[in-house]
Structure formats: C-alpha cells, structure tokens
OpenMM code with the backbone's topology and positions (N, CA, C; nanometers):
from openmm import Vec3, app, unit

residues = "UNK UNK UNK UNK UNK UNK UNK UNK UNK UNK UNK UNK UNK UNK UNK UNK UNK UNK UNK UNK UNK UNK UNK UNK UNK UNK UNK UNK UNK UNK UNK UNK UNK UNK UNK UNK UNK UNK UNK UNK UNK UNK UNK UNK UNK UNK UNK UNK UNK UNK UNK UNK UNK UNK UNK UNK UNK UNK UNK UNK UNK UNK UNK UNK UNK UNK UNK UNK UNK UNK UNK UNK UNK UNK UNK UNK UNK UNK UNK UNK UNK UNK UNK UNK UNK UNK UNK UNK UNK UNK UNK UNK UNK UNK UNK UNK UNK UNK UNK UNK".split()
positions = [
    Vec3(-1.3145, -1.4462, 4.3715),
    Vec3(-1.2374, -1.3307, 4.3298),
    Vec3(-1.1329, -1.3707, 4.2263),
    Vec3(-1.0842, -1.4814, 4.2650),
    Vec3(-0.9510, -1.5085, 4.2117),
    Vec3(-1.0276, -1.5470, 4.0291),
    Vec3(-1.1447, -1.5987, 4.0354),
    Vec3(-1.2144, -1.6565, 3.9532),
    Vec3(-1.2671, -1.5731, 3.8188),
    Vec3(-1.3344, -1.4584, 3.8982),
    Vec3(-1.3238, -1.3122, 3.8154),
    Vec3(-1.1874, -1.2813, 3.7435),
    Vec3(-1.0955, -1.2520, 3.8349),
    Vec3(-0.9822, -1.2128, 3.7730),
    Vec3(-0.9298, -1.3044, 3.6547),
    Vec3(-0.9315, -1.4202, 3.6722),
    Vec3(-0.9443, -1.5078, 3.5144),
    Vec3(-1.0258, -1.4982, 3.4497),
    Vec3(-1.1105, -1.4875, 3.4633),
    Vec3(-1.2394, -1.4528, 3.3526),
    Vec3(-1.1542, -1.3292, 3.2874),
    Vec3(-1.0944, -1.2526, 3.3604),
    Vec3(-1.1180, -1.0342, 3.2604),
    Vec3(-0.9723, -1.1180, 3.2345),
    Vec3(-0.9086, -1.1207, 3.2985),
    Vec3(-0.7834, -1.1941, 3.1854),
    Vec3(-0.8023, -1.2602, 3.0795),
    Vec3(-0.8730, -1.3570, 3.0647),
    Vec3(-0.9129, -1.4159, 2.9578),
    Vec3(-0.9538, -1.3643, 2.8720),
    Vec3(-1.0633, -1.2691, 2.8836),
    Vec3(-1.1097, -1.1861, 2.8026),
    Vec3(-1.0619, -1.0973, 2.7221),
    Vec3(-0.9358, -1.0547, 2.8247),
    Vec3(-0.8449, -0.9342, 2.7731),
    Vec3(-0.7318, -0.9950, 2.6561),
    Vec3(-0.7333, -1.1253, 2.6861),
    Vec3(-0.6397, -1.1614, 2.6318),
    Vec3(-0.7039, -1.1641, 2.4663),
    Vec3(-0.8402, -1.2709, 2.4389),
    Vec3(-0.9315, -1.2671, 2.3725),
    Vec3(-0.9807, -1.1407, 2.2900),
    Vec3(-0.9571, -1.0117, 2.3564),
    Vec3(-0.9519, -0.8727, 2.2995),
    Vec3(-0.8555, -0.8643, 2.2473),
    Vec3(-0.7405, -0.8386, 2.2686),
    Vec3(-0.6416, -0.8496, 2.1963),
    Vec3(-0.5701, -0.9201, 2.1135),
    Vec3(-0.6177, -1.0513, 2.0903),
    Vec3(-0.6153, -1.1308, 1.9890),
    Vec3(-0.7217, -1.0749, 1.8439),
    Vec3(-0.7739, -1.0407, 1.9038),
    Vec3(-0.9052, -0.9981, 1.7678),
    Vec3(-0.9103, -0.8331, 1.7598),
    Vec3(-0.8412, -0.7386, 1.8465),
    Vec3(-0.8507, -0.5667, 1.8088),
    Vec3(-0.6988, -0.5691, 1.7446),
    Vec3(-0.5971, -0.6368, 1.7977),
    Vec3(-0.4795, -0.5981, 1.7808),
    Vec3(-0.4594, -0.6031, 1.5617),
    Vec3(-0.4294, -0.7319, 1.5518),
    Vec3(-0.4858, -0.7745, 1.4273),
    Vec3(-0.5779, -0.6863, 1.3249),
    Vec3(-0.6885, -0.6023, 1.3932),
    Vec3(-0.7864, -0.5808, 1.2936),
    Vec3(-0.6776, -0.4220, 1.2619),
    Vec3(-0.6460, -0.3173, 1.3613),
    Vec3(-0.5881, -0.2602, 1.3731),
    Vec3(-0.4562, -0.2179, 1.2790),
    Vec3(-0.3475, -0.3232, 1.3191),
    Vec3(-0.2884, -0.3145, 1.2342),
    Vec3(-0.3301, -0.3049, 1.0694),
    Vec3(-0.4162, -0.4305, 1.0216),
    Vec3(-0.4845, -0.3986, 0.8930),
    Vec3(-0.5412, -0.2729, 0.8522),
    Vec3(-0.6005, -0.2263, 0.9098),
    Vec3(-0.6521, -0.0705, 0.9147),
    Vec3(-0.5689, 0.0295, 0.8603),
    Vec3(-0.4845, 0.0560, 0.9794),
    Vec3(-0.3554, 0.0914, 0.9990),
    Vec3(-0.3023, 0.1000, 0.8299),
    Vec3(-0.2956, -0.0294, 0.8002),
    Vec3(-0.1800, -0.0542, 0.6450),
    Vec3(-0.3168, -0.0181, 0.5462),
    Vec3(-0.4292, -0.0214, 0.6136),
    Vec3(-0.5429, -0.0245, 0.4498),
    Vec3(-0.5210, 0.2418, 0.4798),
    Vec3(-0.4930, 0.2520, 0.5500),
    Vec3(-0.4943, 0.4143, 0.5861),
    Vec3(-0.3523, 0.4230, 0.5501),
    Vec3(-0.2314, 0.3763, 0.5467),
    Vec3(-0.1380, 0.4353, 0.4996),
    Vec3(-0.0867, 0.4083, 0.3498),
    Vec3(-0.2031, 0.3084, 0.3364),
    Vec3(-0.2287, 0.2125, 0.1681),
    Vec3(-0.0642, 0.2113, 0.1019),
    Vec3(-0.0108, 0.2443, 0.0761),
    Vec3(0.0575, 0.2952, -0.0168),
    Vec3(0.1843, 0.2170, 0.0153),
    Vec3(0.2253, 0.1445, 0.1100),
    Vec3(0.3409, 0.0670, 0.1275),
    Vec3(0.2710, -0.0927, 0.1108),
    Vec3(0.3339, -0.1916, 0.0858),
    Vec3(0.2785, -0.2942, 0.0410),
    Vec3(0.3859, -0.3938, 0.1556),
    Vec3(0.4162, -0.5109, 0.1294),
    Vec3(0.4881, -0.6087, 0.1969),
    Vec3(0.6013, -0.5795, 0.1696),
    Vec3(0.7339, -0.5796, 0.2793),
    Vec3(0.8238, -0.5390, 0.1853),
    Vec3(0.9019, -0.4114, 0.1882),
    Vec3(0.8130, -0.3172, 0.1921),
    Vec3(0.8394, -0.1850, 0.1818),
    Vec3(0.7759, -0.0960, 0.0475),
    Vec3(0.7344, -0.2411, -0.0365),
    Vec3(0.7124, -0.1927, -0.1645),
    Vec3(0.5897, -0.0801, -0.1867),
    Vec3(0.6561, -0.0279, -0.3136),
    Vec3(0.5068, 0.0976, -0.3293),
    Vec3(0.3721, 0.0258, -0.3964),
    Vec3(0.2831, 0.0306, -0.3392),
    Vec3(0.1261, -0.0709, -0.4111),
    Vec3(0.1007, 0.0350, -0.5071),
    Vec3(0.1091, 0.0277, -0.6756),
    Vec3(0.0961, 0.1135, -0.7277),
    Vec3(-0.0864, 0.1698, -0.7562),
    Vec3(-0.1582, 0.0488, -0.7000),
    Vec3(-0.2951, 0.0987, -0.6703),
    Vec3(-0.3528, 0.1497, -0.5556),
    Vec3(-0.2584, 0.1824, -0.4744),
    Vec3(-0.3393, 0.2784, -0.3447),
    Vec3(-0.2596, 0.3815, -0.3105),
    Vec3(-0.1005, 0.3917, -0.3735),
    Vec3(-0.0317, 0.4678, -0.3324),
    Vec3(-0.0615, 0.6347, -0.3840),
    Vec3(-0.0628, 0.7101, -0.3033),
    Vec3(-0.0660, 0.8621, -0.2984),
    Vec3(0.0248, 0.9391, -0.3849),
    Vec3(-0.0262, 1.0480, -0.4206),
    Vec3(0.0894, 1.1124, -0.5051),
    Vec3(0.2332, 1.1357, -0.4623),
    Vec3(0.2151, 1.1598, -0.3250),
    Vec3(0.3483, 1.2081, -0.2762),
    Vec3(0.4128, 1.0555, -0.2406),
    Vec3(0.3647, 0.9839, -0.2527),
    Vec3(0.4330, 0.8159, -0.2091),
    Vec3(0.5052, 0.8119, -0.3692),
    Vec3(0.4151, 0.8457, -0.4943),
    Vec3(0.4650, 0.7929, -0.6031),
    Vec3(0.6026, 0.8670, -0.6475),
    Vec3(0.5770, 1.0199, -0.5699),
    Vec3(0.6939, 1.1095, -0.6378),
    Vec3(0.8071, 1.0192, -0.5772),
    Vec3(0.8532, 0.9342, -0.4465),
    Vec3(0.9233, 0.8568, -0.4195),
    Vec3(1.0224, 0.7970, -0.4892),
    Vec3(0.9741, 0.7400, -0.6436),
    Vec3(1.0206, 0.6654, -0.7204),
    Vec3(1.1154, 0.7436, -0.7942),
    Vec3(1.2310, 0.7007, -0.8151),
    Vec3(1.3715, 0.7980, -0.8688),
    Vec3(1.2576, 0.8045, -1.0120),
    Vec3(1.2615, 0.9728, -1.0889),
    Vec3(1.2664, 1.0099, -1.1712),
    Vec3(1.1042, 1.0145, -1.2287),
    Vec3(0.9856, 0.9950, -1.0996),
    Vec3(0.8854, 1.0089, -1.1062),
    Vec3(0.8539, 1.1447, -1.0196),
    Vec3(0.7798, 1.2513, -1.1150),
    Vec3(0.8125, 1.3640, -1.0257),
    Vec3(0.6531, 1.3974, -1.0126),
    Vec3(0.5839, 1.5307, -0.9769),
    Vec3(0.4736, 1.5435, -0.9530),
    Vec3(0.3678, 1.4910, -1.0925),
    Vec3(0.3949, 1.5238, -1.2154),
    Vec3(0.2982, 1.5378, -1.3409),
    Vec3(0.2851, 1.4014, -1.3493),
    Vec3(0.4157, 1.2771, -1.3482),
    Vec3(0.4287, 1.1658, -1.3368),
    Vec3(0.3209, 1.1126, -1.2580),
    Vec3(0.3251, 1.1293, -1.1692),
    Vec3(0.2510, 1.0257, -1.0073),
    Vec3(0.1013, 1.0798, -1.0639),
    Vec3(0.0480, 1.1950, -1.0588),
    Vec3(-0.0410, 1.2239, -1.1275),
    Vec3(-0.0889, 1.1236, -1.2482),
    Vec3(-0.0423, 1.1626, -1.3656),
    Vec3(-0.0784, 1.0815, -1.4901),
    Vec3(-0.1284, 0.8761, -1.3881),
    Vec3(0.0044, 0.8326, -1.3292),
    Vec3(-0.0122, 0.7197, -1.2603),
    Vec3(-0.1765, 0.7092, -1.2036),
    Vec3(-0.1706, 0.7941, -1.1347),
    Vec3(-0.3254, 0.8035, -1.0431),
    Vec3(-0.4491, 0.8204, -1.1228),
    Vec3(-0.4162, 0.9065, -1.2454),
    Vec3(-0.5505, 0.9430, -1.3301),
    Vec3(-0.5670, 0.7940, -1.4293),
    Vec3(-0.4187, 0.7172, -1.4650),
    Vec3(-0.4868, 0.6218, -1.5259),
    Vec3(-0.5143, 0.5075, -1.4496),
    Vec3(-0.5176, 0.4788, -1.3276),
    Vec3(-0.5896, 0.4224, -1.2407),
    Vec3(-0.7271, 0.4047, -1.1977),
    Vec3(-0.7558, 0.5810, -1.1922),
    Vec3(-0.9256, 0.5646, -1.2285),
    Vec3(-0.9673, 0.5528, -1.2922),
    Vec3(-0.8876, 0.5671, -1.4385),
    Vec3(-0.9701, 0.6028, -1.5498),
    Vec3(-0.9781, 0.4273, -1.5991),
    Vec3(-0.8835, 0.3221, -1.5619),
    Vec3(-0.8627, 0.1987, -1.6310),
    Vec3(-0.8747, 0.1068, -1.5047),
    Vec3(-0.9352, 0.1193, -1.3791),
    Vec3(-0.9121, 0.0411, -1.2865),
    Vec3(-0.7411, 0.0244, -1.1965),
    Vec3(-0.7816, -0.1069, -1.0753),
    Vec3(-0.5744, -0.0892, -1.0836),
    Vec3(-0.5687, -0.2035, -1.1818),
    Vec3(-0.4123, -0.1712, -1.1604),
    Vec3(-0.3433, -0.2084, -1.2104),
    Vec3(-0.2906, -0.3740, -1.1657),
    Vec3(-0.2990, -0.4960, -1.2672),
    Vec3(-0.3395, -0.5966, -1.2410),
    Vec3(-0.1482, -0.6533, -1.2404),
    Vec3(-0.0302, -0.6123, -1.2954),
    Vec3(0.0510, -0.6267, -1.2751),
    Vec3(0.1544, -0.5181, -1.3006),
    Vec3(0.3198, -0.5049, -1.2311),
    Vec3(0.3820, -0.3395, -1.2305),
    Vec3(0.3971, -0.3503, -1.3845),
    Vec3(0.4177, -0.4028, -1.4834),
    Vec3(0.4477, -0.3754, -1.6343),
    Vec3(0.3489, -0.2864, -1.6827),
    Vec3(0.2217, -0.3133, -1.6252),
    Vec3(0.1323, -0.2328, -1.6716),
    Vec3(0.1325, -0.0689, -1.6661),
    Vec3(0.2367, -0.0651, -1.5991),
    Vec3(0.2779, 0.1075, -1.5097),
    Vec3(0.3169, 0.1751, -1.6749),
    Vec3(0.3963, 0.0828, -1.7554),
    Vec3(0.4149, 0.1504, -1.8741),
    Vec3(0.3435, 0.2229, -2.0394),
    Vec3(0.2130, 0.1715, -1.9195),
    Vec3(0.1233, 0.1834, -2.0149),
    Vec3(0.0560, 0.3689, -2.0366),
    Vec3(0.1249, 0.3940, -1.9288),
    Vec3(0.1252, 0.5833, -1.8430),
    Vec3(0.2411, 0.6009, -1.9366),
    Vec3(0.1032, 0.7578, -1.9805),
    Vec3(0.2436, 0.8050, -2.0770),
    Vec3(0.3563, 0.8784, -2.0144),
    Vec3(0.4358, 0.8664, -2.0481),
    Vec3(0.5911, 0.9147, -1.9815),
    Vec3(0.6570, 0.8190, -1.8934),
    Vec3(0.6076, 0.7044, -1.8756),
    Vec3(0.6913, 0.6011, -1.8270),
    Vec3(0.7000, 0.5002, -1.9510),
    Vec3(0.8074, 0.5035, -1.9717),
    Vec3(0.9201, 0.3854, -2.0858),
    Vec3(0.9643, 0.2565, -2.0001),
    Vec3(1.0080, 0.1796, -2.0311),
    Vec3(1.1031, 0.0850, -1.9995),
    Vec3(1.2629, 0.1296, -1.9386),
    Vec3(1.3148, 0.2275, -1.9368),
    Vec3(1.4370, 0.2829, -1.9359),
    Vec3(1.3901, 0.3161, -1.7741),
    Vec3(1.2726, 0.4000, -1.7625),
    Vec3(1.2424, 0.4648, -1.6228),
    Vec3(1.2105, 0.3521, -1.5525),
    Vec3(1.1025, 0.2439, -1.6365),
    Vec3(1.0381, 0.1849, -1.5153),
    Vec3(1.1214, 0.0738, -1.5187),
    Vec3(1.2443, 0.0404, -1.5237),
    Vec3(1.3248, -0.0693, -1.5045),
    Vec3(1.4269, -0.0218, -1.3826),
    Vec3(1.4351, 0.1989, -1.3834),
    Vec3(1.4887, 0.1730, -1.2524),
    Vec3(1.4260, 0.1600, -1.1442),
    Vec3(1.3515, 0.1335, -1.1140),
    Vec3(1.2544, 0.1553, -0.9740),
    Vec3(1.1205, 0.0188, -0.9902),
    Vec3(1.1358, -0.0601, -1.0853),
    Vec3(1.0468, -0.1617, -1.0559),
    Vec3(1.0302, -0.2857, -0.9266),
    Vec3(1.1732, -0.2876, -0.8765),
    Vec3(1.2320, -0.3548, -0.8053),
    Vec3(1.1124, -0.2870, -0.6287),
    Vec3(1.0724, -0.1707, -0.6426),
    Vec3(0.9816, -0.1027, -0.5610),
    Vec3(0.8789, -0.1380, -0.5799),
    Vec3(0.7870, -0.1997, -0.6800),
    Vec3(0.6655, -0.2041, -0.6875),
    Vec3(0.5861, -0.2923, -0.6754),
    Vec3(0.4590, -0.2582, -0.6194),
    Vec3(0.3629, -0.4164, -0.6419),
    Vec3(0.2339, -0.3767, -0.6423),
    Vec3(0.1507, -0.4654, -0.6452),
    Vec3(0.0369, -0.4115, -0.6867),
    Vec3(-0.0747, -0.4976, -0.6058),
] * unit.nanometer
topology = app.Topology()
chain = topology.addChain("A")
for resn in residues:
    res = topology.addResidue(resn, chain)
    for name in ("N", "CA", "C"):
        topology.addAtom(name, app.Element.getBySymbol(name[0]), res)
C-alpha cells in the first residue's frame, strides 16, 4: 500500500514538473503580447495592448499590425519607425516598453 502511494506521488510529482511548465508557456504564447519584463512584444501584441503605448492610439496600433503582416515581425524595436506615423520623437517615448 504504502508502495502504491509512492508510486502516484511520484508520478504526480513527475506531472507537474512537465504540465505545470508547458502551461504557463501557453498561457504567455495566448496572452502573446507581454514579453519578459512586462515589455510589449511588438510582434504578437494586439491592438488594444499597442494602444497602451503613450501616444499610440487606435489608427497607430493598426498601421503597427498591418505592417507586420505585410513585412513579417519585426527583427528589432527601431524598426517600429519604419510605420508611418511613428518618428523618433514618439518612439523614443515608449521604447523603453518594447521588445520583440
């Protein structure tokens, strides 16, 4: 008896070493849009994650998202300026948020 009961302990423990883990990943690959950090991943993040960014408003996060599909992501945040209506002036306040 006692023998069983180590076995499903073991096991359980063994489960939760390998569901807990996958889970969480999941978890962060479904809420995509926060990165390490807190930071915004500017390639998975959602429109309403992007409006987030001081002085990025709906048309903004948009344009962000359309040139994402249209050019792949985005391989580093400088590249964010490559969206028209983001300058250097905007994306210097809120870069300190981003990653990719």
């Amino acid at each position: 008896m006692k023998s069983l009961w180590m076995k499903g302990a073991v096991l359980g423990i063994i489960a939760a070493l390998l569901v807990v883990p996958a889970l969480a990943q999941q978890a962060a690959a479904a809420g995509g849009e926060k990165a390490a950090g807190g930071k915004i991943n500017l390639n998975t993040a959602p429109l309403d994650e992007l409006q987030k960014l001081p002085g990025v408003g709906a048309a903004i996060a948009q344009r962000i998202i359309d040139f994402r599909k249209m050019n792949g992501p985005f391989k580093k945040i400088e590249d964010l300026m490559k969206v028209r209506g983001i300058g250097e002036k905007l994306f210097l306040r809120f870069k300190d948020q981003l990653s990719v």
